[in-house]
N, C-alpha and C positions, 0 to 999 in steps of 0.2 A: 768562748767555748765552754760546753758546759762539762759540770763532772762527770753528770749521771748521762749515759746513751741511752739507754734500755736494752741493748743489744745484746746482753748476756742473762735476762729475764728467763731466757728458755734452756740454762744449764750451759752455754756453750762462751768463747773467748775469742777473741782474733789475734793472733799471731802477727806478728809485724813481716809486712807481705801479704797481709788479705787472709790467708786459710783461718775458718774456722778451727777447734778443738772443743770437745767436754773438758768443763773445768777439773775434771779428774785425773787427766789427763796427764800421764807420767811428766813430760814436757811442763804443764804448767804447776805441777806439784813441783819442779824443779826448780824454776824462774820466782814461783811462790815462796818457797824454802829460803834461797839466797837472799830476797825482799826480808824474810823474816830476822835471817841474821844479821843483814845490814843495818835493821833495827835496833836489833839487841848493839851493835856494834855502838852504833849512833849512842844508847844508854848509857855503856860502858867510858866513853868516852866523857860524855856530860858529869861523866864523876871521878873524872880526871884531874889532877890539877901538876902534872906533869906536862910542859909545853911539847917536850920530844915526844910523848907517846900519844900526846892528843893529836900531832900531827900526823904520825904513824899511823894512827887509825883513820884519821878524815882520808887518806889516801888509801888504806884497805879497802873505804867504802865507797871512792870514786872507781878502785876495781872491780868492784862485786857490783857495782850499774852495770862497768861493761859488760861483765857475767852472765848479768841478768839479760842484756840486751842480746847477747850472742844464745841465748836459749830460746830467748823470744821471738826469734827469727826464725821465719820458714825456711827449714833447708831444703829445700825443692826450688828455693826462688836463689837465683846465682846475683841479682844485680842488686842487690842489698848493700850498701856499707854500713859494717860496721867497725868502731874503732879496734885494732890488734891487740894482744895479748902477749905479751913477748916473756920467756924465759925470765930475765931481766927483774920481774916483778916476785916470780918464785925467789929468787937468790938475796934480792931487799928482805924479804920474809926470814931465812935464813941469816940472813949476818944482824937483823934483829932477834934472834932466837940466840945467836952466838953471842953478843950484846950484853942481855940480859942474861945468859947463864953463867959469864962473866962472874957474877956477884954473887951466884946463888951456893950454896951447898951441893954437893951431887946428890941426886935423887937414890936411895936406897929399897926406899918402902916405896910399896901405892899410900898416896895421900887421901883425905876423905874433902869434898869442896868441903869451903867454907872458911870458917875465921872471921870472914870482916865480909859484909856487902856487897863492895865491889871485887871482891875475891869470889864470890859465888857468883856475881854477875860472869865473869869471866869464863866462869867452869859453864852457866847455862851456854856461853858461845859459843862454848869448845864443841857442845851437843850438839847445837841446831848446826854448828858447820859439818859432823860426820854425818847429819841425815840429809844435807845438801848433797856432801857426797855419794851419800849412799844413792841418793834418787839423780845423780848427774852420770852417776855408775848403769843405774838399770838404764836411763834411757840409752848411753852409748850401747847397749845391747841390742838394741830398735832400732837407731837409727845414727848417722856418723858423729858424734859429740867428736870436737877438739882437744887432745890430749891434755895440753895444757889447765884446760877449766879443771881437771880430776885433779893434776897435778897440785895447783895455785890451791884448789881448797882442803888435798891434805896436808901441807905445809902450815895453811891457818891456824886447823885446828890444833896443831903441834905450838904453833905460836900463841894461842891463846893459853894454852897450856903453862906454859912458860912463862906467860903473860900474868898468870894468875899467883904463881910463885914470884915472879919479883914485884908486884904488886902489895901481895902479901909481906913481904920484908918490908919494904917501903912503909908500911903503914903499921908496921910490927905485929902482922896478925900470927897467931903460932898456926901452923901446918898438923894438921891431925893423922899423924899416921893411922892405916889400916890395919886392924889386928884380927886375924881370921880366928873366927869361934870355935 
């Protein structure tokens, strides 16, 4: 099989299920987005050297496939499998979040990213996961998105968040509070 089809030469994408789309396409900006964080995720990860969170995350990323695959799918076409999404996945994310603030300080101020590398990696995830949101939001406006996917990725980016403060400890980066001018 090859990479290249040439099938989308003329602006347009196919959907798993056959429908064409423009790659503009709120739908494929959506499937695109999670592709993107699952990246950044992938990055954030490769500069790990914590076993528990490395694995944390290879499983955030085997989520955000299924994500990606439930968007990518025509909901017009009923006899599709795709693999489930279960609550279950949200509440992992949470008692990770619970976890990790465990150790941290309570948050008082807004923090500024940064500190150390993979602490600003972290804050980029946080972003690209509230614009998956954002664009998993518009498209449930058009058309029936599954509760769940809105749910699962604002819990993420709450986790990433979190992610990036105990991260930050871990590596002794100081935390820049925000000071309004």
């Amino acid at each position: 099989m090859k990479i290249y089809t040439k099938t989308g030469d003329k602006g347009t994408t196919a959907l798993f299920g056959g429908t064409r789309l423009p790659k503009h396409h709120i739908r494929i900006e959506s499937y695109g987005t999670v592709d993107e964080l699952n990246s950044f995720i992938g990055l954030v990860r490769d500069h790990l050297t914590n076993e528990i969170l490395r694995g944390e995350l290879k499983a955030i990323q085997e989520i955000l496939f299924t994500i990606g695959s439930h968007l990518a799918a025509d909901p017009s076409k009923e006899n599709l499998w795709i693999p489930e999404i279960k609550y279950a996945e949200v509440e992992l994310l949470e008692k990770g979040i619970d976890r990790m603030e465990e150790s941290l300080e309570p948050l008082k101020n807004f923090i500024l990213p940064g500190g150390h590398p993979v602490v600003s990696h972290c804050h980029v995830v946080r972003c690209v996961c509230r614009r998956a949101e954002r664009n998993v939001v518009a498209l449930g406006e058009l058309e029936k998105v599954e509760p769940i996917l809105t749910q699962y990725l604002n819990r993420l980016s709450d986790y990433f968040f979190v992610l990036a403060r105990f991260v930050g400890k871990e590596l002794g980066a100081e935390e820049v509070v925000w000071t309004a001018r």
